[in-house]
N, CA and C atoms as an extended XYZ file, in Angstrom:
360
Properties=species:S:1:pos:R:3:atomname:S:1:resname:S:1:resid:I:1 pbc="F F F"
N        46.346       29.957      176.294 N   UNK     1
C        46.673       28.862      175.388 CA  UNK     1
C        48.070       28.346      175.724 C   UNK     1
N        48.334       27.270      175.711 N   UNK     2
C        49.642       26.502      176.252 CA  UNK     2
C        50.788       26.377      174.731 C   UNK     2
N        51.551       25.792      174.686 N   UNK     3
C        52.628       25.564      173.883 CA  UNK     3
C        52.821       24.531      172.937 C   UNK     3
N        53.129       25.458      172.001 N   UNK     4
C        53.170       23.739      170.518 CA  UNK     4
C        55.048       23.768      170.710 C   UNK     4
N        55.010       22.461      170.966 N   UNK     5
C        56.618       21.965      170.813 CA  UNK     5
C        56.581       21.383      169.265 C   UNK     5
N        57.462       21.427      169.301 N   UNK     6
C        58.560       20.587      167.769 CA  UNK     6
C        59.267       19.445      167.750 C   UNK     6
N        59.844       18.049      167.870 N   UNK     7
C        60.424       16.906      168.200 CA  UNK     7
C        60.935       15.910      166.895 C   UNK     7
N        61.834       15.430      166.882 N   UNK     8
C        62.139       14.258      167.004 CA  UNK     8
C        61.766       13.343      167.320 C   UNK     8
N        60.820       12.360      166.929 N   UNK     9
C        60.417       11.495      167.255 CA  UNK     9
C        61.904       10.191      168.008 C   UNK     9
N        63.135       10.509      167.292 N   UNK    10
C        63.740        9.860      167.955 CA  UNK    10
C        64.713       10.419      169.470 C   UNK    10
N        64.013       11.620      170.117 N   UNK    11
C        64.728       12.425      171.099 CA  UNK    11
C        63.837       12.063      172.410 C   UNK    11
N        64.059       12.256      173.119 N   UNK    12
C        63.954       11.664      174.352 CA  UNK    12
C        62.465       12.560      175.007 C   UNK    12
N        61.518       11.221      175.303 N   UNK    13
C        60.439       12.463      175.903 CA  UNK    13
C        60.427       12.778      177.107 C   UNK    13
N        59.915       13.983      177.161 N   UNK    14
C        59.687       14.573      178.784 CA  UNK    14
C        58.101       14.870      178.932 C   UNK    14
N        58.211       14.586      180.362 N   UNK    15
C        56.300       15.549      180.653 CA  UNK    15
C        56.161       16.613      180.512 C   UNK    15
N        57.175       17.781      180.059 N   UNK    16
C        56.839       19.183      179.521 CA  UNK    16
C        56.461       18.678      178.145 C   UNK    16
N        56.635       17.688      177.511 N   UNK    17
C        55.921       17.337      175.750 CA  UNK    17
C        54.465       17.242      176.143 C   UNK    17
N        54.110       17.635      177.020 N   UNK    18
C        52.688       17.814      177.026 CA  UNK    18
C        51.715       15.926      176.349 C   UNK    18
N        50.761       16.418      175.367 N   UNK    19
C        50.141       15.434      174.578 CA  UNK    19
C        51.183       15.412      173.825 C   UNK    19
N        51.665       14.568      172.852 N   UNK    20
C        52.595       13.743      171.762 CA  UNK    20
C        51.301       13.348      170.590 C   UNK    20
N        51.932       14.005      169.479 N   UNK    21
C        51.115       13.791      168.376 CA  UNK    21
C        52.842       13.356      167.143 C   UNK    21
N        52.365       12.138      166.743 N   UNK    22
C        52.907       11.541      165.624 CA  UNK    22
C        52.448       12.054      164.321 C   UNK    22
N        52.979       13.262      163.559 N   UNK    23
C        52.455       13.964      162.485 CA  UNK    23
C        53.012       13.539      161.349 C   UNK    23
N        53.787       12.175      161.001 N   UNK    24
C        54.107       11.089      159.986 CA  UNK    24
C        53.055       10.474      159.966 C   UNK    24
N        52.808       10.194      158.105 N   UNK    25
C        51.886        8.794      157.352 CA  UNK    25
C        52.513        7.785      158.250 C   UNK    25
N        54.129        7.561      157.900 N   UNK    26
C        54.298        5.811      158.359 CA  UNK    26
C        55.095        6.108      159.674 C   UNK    26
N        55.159        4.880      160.203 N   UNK    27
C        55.557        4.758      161.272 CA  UNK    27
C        57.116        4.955      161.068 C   UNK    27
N        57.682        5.470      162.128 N   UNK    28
C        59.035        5.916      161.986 CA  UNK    28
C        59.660        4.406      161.885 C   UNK    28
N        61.106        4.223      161.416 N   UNK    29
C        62.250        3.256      161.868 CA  UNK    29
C        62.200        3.109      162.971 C   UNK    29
N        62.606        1.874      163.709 N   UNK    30
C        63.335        1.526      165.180 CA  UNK    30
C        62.963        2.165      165.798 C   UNK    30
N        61.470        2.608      166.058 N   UNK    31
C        60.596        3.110      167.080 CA  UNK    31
C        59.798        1.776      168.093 C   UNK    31
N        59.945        1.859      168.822 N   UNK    32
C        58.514        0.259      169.067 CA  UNK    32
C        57.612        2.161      170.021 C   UNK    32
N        56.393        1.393      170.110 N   UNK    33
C        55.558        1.808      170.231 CA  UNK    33
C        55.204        2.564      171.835 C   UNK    33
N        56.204        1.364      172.344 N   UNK    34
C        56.177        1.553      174.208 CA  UNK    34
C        57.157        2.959      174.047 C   UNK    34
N        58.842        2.741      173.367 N   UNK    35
C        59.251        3.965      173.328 CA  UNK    35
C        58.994        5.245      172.776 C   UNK    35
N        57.936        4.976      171.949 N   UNK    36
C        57.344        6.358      171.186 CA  UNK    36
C        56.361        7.490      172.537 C   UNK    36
N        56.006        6.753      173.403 N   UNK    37
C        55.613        7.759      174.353 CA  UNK    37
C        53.893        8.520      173.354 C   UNK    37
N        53.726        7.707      172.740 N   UNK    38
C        52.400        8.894      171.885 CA  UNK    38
C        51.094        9.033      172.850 C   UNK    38
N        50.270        9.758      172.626 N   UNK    39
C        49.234       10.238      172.895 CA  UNK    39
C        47.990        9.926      171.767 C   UNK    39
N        48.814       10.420      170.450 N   UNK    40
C        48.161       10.322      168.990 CA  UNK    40
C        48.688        9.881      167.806 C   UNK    40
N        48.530        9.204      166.564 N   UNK    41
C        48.630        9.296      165.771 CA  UNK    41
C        48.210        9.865      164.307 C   UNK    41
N        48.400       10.978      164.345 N   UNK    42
C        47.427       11.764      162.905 CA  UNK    42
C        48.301       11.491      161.956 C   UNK    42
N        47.368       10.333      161.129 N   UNK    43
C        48.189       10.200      159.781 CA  UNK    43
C        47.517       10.913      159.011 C   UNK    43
N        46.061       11.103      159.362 N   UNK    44
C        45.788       12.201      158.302 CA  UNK    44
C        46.127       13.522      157.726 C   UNK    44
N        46.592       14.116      158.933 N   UNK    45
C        47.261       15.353      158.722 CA  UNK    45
C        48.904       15.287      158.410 C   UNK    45
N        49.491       14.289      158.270 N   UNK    46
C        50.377       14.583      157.424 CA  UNK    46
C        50.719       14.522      155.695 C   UNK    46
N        51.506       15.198      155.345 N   UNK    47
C        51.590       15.210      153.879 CA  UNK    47
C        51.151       13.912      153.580 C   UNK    47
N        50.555       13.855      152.532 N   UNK    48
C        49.559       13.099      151.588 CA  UNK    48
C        50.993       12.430      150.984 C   UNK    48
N        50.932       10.975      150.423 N   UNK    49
C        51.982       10.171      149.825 CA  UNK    49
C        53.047       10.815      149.227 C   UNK    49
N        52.010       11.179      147.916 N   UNK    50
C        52.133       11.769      146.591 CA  UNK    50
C        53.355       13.004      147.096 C   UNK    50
N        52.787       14.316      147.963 N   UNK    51
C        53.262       15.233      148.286 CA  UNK    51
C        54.881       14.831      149.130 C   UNK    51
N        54.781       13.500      149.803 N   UNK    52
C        55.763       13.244      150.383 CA  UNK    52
C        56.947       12.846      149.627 C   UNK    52
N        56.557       12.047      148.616 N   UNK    53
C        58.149       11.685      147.784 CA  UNK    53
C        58.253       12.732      146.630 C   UNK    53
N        57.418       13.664      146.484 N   UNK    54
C        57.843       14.368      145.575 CA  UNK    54
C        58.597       15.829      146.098 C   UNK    54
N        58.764       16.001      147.003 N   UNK    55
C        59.374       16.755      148.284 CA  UNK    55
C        60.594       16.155      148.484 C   UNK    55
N        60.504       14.472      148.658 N   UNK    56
C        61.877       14.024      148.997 CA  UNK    56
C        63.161       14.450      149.640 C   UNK    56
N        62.828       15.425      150.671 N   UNK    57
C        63.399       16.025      151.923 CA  UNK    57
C        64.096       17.043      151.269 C   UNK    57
N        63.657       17.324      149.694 N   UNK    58
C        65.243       18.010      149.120 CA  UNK    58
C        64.733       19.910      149.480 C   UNK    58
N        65.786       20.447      150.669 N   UNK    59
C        65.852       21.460      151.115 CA  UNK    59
C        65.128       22.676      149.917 C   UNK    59
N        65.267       22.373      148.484 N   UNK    60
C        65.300       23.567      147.380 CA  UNK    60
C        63.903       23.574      147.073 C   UNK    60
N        63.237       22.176      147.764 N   UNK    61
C        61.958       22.004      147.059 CA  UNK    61
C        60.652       22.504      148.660 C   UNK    61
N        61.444       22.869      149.471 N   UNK    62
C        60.758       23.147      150.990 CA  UNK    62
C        59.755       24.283      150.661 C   UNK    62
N        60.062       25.365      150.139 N   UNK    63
C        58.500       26.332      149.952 CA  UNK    63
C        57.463       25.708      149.575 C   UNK    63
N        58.125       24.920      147.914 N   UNK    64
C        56.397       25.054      147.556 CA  UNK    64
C        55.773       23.322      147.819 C   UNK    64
N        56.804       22.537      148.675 N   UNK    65
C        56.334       21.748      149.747 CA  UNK    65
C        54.743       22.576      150.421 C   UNK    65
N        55.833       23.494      151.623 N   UNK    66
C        55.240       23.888      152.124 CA  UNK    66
C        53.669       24.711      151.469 C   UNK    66
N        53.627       25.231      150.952 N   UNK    67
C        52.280       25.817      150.137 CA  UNK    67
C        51.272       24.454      149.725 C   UNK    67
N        51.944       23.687      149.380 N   UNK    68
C        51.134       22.330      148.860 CA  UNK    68
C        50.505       21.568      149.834 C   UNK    68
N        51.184       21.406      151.217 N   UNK    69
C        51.358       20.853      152.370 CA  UNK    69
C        49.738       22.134      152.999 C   UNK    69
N        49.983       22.923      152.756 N   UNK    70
C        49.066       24.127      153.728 CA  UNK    70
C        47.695       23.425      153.066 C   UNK    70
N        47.812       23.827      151.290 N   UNK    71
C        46.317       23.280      151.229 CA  UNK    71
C        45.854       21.971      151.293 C   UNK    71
N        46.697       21.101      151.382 N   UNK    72
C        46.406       19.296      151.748 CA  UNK    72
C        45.465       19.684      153.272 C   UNK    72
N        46.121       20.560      154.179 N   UNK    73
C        45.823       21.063      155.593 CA  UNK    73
C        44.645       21.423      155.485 C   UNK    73
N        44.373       22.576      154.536 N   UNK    74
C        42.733       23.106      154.675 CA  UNK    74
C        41.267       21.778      154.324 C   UNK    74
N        42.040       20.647      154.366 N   UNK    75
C        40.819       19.691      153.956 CA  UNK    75
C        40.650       18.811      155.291 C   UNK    75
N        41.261       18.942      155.941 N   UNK    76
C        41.186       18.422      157.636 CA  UNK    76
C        41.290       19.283      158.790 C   UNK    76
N        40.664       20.398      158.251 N   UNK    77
C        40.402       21.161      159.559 CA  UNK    77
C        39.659       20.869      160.701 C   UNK    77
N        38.488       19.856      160.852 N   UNK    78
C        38.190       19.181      161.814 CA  UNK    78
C        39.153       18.419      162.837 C   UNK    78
N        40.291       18.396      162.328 N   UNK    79
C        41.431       17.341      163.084 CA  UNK    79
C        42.524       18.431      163.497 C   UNK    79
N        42.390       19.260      162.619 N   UNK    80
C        43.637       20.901      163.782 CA  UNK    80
C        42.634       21.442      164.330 C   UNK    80
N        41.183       21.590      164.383 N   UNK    81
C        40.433       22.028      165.550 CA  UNK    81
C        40.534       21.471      166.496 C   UNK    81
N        40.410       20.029      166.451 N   UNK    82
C        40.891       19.191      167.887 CA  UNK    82
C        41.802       19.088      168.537 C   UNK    82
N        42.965       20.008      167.894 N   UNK    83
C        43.947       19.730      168.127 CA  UNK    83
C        44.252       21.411      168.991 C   UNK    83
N        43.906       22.257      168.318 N   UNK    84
C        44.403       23.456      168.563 CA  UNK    84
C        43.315       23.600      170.311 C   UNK    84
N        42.098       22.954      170.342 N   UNK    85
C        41.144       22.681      171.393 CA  UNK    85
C        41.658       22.479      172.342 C   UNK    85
N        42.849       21.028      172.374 N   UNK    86
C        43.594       20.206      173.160 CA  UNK    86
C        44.942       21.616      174.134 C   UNK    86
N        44.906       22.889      173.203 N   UNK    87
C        46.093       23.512      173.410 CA  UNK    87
C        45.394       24.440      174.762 C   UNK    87
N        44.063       24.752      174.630 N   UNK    88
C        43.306       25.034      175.847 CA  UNK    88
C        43.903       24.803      176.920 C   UNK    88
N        44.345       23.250      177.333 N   UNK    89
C        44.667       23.234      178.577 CA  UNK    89
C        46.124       22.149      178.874 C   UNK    89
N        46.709       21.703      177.658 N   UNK    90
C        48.244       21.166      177.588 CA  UNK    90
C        49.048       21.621      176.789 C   UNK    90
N        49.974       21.463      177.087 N   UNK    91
C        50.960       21.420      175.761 CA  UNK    91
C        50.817       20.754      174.862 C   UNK    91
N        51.288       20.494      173.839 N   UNK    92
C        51.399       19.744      172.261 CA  UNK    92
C        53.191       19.639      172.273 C   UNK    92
N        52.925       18.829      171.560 N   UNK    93
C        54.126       18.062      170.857 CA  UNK    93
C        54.282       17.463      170.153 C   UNK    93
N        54.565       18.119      168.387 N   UNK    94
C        54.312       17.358      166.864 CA  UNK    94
C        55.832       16.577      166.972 C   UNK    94
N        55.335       15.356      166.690 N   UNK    95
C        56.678       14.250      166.374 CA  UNK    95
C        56.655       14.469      165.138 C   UNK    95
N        58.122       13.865      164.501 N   UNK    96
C        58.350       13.972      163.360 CA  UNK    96
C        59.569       12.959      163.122 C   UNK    96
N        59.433       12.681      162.062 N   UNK    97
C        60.793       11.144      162.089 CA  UNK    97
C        61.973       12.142      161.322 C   UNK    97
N        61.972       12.988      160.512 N   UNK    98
C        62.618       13.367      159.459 CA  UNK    98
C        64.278       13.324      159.849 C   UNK    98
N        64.951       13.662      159.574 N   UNK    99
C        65.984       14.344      159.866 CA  UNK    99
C        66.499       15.122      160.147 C   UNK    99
N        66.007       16.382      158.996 N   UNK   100
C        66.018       17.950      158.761 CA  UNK   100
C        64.795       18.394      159.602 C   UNK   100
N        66.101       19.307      160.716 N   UNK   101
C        64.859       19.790      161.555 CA  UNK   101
C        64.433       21.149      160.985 C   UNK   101
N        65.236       21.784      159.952 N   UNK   102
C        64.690       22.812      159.356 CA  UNK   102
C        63.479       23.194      158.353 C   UNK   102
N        63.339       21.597      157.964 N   UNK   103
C        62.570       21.860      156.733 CA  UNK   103
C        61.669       19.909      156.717 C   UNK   103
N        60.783       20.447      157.833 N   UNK   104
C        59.732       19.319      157.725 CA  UNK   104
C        58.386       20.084      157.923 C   UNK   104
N        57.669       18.683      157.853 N   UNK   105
C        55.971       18.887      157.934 CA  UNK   105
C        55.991       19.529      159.130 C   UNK   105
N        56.271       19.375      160.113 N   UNK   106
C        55.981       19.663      161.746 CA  UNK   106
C        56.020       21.316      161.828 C   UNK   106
N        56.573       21.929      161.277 N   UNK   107
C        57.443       23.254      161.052 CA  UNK   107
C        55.948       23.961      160.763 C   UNK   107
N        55.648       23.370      159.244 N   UNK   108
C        54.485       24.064      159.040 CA  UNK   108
C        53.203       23.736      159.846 C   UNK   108
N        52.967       22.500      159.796 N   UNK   109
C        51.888       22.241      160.791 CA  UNK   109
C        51.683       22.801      162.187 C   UNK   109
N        52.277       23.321      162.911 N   UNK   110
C        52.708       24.292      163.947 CA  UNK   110
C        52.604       25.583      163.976 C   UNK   110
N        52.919       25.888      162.884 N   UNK   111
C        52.005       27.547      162.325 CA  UNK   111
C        50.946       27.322      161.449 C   UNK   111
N        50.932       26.315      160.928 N   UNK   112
C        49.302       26.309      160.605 CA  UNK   112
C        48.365       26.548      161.938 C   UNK   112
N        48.612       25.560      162.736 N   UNK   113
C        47.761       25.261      164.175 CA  UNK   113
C        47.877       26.597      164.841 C   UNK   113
N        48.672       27.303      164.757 N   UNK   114
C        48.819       28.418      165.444 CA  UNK   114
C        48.072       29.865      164.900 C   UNK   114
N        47.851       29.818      163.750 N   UNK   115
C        47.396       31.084      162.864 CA  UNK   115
C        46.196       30.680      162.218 C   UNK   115
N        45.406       29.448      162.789 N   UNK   116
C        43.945       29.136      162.360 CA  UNK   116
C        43.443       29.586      163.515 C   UNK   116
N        41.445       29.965      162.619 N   UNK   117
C        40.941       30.435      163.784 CA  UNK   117
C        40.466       29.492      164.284 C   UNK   117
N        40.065       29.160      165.529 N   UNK   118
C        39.220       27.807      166.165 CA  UNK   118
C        37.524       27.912      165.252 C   UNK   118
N        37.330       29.057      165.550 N   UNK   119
C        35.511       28.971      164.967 CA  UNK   119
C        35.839       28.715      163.260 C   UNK   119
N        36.669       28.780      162.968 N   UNK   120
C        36.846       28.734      161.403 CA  UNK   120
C        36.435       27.481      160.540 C   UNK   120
């Protein structure tokens, strides 16, 4: 199995980013599309609206983000099967617009993808 990277959607891509998956609802700021370098866009698999502004990046509220964020996850498992499939034979690379590289969607979505079973 090959490697899940982590990114910045605003950091510079390389061909070790393998496939490029955009794991933001909206489209980042001052991205155009040629410089985004994507492969994918899964808006589905990222936090759901609702879950997103009520999170509102605030560091204190990141666990039970995260827990809320996991089961939004268990309802699109057809779309981290395809994804974790894809890891068969490239790398991955979850974009992310946020800021906080400590405490985003990408973080969890990355050990989600990593600690699901494929036949599951």
């Amino acid at each position: 199995m090959h490697k899940i990277n982590i990114k910045r959607i605003y950091d510079k891509p390389f061909k070790t980013d393998g496939v490029r998956i955009l794991v933001d609802r909206l489209w980042p700021r001052g991205i155009s599309k040629d410089k985004a370098k994507l492969d994918f866009w899964e808006k589905e698999i990222a936090p759901s609206s609702e879950l997103r502004v009520w999170f509102g990046h605030k560091p204190e509220r990141f666990e039970e983000f995260a827990k809320k964020y996991r089961e939004e996850l268990t309802l699109h498992l057809d779309k981290i099967k395809k994804i974790k499939k894809v890891l068969n034979s490239h790398n991955i690379t979850l974009l992310y617009a946020a800021k906080d590289t400590k405490n985003n969607q990408a973080i969890i979505l990355k050990d989600f993808i990593e600690n699901i079973k494929s036949g599951a």
